[in-house]
VEXPAVO-151776 format. One record per residue (C-alpha): x, z, y. Coordinates in steps of 0.2 Angstrom, whole numbers, padded with zeros to 4 digits, always signed. Example, Ala and Ser with C-alpha at 12.3 -4.5 7.8 and 13.67 -1.06 7.14 Angstrom:
BEGIN
+0062+0039-0022/+0068+0036-0005/
//
This chain:
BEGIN
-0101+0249+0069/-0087+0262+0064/-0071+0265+0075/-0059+0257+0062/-0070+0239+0058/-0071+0241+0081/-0053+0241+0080/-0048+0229+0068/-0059+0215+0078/-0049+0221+0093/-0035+0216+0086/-0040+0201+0079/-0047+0195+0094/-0032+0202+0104/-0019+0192+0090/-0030+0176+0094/-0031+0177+0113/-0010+0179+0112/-0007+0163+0100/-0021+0154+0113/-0009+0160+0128/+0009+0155+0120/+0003+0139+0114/-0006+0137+0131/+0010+0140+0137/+0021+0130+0126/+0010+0112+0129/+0014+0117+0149/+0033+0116+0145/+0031+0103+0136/+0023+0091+0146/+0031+0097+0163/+0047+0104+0159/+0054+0100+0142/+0069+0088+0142/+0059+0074+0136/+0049+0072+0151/+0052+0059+0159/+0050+0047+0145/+0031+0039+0145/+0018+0045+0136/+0001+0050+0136/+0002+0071+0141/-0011+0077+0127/+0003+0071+0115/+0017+0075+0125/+0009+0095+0124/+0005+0094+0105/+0008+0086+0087/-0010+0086+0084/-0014+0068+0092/+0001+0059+0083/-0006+0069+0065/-0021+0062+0070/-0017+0046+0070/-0006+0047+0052/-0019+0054+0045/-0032+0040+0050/-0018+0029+0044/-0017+0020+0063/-0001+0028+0069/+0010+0011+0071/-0004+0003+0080/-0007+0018+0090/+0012+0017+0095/+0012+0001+0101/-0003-0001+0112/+0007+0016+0120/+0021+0005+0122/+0011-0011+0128/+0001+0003+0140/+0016+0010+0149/+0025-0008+0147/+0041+0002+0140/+0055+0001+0125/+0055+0020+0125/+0039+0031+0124/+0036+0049+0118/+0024+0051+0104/+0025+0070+0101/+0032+0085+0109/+0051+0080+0102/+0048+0064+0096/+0052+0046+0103/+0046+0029+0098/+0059+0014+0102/+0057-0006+0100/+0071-0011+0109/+0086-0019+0099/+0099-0008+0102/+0091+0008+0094/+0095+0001+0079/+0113+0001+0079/+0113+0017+0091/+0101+0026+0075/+0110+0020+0059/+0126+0009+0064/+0143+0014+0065/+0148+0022+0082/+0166+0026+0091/+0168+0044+0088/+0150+0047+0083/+0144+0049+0068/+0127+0039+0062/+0110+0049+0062/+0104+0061+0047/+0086+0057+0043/+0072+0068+0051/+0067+0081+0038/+0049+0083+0044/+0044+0065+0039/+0058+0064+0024/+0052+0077+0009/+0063+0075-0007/+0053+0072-0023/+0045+0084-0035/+0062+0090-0043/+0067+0094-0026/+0081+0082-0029/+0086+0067-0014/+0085+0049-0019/+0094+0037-0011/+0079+0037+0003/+0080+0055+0007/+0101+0059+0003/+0109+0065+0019/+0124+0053+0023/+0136+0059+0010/+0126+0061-0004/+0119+0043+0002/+0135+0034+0002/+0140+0040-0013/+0123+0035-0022/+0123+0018-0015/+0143+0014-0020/+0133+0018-0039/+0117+0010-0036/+0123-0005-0028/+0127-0015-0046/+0112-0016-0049/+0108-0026-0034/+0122-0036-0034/+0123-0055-0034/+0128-0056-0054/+0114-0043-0054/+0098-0053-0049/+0106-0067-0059/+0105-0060-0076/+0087-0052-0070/+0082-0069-0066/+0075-0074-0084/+0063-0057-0084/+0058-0060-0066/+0055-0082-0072/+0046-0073-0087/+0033-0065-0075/+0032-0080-0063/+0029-0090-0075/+0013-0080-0083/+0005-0080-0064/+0007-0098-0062/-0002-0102-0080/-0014-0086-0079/-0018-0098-0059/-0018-0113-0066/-0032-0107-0078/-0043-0099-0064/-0044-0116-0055/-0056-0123-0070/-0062-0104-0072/-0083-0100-0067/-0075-0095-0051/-0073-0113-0046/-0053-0110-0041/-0056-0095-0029/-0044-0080-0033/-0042-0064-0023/-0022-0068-0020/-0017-0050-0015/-0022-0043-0032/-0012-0058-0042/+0003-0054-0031/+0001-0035-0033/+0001-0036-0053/+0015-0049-0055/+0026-0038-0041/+0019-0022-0053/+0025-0030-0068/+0042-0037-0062/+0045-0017-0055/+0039-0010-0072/+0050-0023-0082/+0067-0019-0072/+0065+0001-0068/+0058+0007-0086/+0061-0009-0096/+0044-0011-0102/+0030-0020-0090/+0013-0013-0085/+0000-0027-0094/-0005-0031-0077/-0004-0049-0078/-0011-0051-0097/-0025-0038-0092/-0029-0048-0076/-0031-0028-0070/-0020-0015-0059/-0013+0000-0071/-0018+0016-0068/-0001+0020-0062/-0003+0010-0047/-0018+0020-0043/-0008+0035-0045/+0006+0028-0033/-0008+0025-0018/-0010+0043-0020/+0009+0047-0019/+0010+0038-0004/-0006+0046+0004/-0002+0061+0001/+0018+0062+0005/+0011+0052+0021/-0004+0067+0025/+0012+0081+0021/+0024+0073+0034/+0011+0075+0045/+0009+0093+0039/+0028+0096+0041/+0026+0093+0060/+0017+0110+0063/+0030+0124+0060/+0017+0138+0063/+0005+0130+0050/+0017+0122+0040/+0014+0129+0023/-0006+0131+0025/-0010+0115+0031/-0006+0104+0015/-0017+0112+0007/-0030+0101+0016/-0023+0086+0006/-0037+0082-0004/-0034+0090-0023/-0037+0073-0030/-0023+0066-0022/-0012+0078-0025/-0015+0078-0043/-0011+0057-0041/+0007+0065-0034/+0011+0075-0048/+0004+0062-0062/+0015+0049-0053/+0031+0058-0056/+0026+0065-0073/+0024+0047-0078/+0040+0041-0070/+0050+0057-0079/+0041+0050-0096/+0046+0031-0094/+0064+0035-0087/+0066+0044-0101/+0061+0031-0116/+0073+0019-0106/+0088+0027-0104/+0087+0030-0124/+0088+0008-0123/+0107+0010-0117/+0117-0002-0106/+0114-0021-0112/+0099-0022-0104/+0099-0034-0089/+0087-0023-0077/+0092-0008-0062/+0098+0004-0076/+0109-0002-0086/+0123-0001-0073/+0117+0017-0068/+0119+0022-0088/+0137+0012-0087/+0143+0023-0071/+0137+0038-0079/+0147+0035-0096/+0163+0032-0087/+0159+0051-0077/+0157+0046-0060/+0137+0041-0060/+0121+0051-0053/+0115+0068-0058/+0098+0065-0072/+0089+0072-0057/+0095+0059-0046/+0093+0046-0058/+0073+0052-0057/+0071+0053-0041/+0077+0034-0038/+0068+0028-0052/+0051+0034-0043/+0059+0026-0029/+0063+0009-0036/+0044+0008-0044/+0037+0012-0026/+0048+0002-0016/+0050-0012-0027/+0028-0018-0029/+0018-0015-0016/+0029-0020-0003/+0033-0038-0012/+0016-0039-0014/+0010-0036+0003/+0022-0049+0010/+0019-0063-0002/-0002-0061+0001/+0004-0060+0021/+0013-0079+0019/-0002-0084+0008/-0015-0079+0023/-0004-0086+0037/+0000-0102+0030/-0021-0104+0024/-0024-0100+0045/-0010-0112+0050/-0012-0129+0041/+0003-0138+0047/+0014-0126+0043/+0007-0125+0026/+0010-0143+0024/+0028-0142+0031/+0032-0128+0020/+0021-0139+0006/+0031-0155+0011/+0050-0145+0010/+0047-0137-0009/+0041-0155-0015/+0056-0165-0009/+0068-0151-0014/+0062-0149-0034/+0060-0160-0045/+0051-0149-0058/+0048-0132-0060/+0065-0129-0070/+0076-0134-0053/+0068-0117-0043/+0079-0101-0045/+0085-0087-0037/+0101-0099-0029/+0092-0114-0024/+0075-0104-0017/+0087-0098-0005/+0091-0115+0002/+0074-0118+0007/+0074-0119+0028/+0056-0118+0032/+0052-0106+0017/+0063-0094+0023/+0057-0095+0038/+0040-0094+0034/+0044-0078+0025/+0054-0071+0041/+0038-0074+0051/+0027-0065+0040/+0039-0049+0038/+0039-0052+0060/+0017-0053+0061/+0014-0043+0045/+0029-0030+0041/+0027-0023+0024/+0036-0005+0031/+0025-0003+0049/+0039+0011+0051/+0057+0012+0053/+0068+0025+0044/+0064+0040+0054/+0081+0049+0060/+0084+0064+0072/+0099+0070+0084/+0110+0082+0081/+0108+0101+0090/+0118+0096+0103/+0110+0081+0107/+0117+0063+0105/+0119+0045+0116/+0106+0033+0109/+0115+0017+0119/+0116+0023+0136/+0103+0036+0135/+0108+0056+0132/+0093+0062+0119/+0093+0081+0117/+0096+0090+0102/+0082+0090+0086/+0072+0075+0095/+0065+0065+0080/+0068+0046+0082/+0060+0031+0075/+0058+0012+0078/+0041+0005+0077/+0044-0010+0070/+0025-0018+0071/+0026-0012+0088/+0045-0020+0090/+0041-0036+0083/+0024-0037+0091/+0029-0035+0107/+0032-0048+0122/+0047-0040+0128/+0055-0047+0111/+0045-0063+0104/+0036-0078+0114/+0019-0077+0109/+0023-0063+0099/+0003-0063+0091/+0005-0082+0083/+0014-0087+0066/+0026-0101+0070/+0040-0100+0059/+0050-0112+0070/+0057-0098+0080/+0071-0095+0067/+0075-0115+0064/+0083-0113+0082/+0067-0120+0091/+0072-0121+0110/+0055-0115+0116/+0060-0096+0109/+0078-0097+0113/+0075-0082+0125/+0067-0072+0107/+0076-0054+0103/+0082-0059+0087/+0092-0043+0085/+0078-0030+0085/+0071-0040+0068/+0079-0030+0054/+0063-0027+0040/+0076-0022+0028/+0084-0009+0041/+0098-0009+0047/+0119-0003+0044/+0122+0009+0028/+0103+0012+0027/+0099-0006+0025/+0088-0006+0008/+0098-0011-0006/+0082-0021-0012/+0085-0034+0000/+0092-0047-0009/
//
């Protein structure tokens, strides 16, 4: 071996000893003598971000949070290095509601990457840009809003009903995988009011390739958040992502640019979420065309598989709890008439149906996750708690709302906890926000 190839191995092996002894050193401090130590925690996490990227990766993370907060019996637990996991009420309003002399918390950049065009959207804005994006996005979730969208969302409803109706007398003898009915119809209806045009979902009886390419977006946006918590390796690591899925990323947005683009050259009279954006902009006070973009990718990722996922949750909790499903049966049939008497106004003064659906956002959360945020560098109160400065903050909300500190029998669907039912008087109502919460509550919600 010649002296120069001898001495570059040195130095290799020499540079790798070093990285071994500082992060040695580093997973020490952390577990013994950073400021988060005295929260619980298991210590391999406490010393690296490798066992919380583990578990995003495997796509387990929420459930991996809670049995940490059910093992350590806690409302506050440390998931990472500078991370902490709450399930307790209060962090909500201590994480995004309106504070004396404090301001509300920015979102934590390591989980929070802006889109493609490297422009926010109302999910990733910081609090300025946010406000002033919702004061314009807001019209097109207001109550005049949803009801001149009714008739295209009836339109939708209306072709799931028939297209069911014909499946009962169908060779399948009336059996239906719901989730995929639910997730065209929600598909559709997202289509219709972002790009003014509807994906076939429904007519085709088969998901578009868009949504394919939106399981991608999500995976790999997911897998590059996890990425984002290793500084060191930051820029090598998403590499990792599989090429497939990245390639679903970019044909995501590409497709979204494309359709944004035909319906913004419909103008305003169209009753769907952008006509009041195109109004707002031709008085001069709307959104940037990048910020228009990135919304848009927003609205068709928020707006389907979460409807989707919550409306197959009711279906399956109502099938594995028959008297509910006969209450809730029982309500809808003395309320209507016909089909003509159900809209968006009178849905809303169903009882037990609302209920219902609170239950299953409680059991069967659509968003596992709350909007992660992060202190400021010189560290912040969170109630009566003094976090440190850059400390990332979330609340687990499959962990919140499965957990016994906050729910009676917190495992079991029974909707009669919000009718005021005395048995779950003692229930921690307050930490239920699936919406969020304060200025970051999702303007969808309605």
């Amino acid at each position: 071996m010649s002296v120069p190839i001898a001495n570059s191995l040195n130095l290799v092996v020499g540079g790798l000893g070093l990285l071994l002894v500082y992060y040695f050193v580093f997973a020490i401090y952390n577990v013994f003598f950073h400021p988060l130590s005295k929260y619980p925690g298991p210590k391999v996490a406490a010393a690296s971000h490798i066992p919380h990227a583990i578990q995003i990766f495997r796509g387990k993370a929420p459930f991996w949070i809670k049995d940490l907060h059910d093992r350590y019996d806690a409302e506050v637990v440390r998931i990472s290095p500078h991370e902490l996991s709450f399930i307790n009420a209060s962090a909500w309003k201590g994480f995004h509601g309106t504070r004396q002399g404090h301001a509300s918390l920015e979102k934590d950049p390591a989980v929070y990457r802006k889109p493609p065009n490297s422009v926010a959207s109302l999910l990733t804005a910081d609090r300025v840009d946010h406000t002033r994006m919702k004061r314009v996005l807001g019209h097109a979730f207001s109550d005049r809003a949803i009801r001149e969208q009714e008739p295209i969302v009836e339109s939708y409803v209306d072709l799931l009903i028939n297209r069911l109706q014909g499946q009962i007398h169908g060779s399948n003898y009336g059996k239906v995988d719901i989730s995929n009915w639910f997730r065209w119809t929600a598909f559709d209806i997202a289509g219709d009011l972002s790009f003014g045009e509807s994906f076939g979902c429904l007519q085709s009886q088969k998901l578009h390739a868009w949504a394919k390419m939106i399981d991608g977006f999500l995976r790999a946006d997911v897998c590059l958040a996890a990425c984002n918590r290793f500084s060191t390796f930051r820029y090598f690591l998403p590499h990792l992502v599989p090429r497939k899925t990245r390639e679903m990323m970019r044909d995501h947005w590409s497709m979204t640019v494309e359709k944004l683009s035909r319906r913004m050259k419909l103008g305003a009279k169209r009753p769907d979420f952008i006509s009041p954006i195109i109004k707002y902009n031709e008085e001069g006070k709307g959104l940037s065309m990048g910020e228009i973009q990135s919304n848009a990718s927003l609205f068709i990722v928020a707006g389907s598989d979460t409807t989707a996922t919550v409306l197959t949750g009711t279906i399956y909790h109502l099938l594995q709890n028959p008297v509910c499903l006969a209450k809730l049966t029982r309500e809808v049939r003395n309320a209507f008439k016909g089909e003509s008497e159900i809209t968006s106004q009178s849905v809303g003064r169903l009882p037990y149906t609302i209920a219902c659906l609170d239950e299953t956002h409680r059991v069967y959360p659509a968003i596992l996750l709350g909007q992660a945020v992060i202190t400021p560098p010189e560290g912040d109160f969170i109630g009566d708690k003094w976090i440190p400065g850059n400390t990332g903050l979330n609340i687990n909300m499959y962990a919140a709302y499965r957990s016994a500190r906050n729910f009676k029998h917190p495992d079991s669907y029974i909707p009669e906890r919000w009718l005021g039912h005395p048995r779950f008087v003692n229930d921690q109502r307050e930490v239920f926000h699936p919406f969020s919460y304060g200025h970051r509550a999702c303007l969808g919600k309605k």
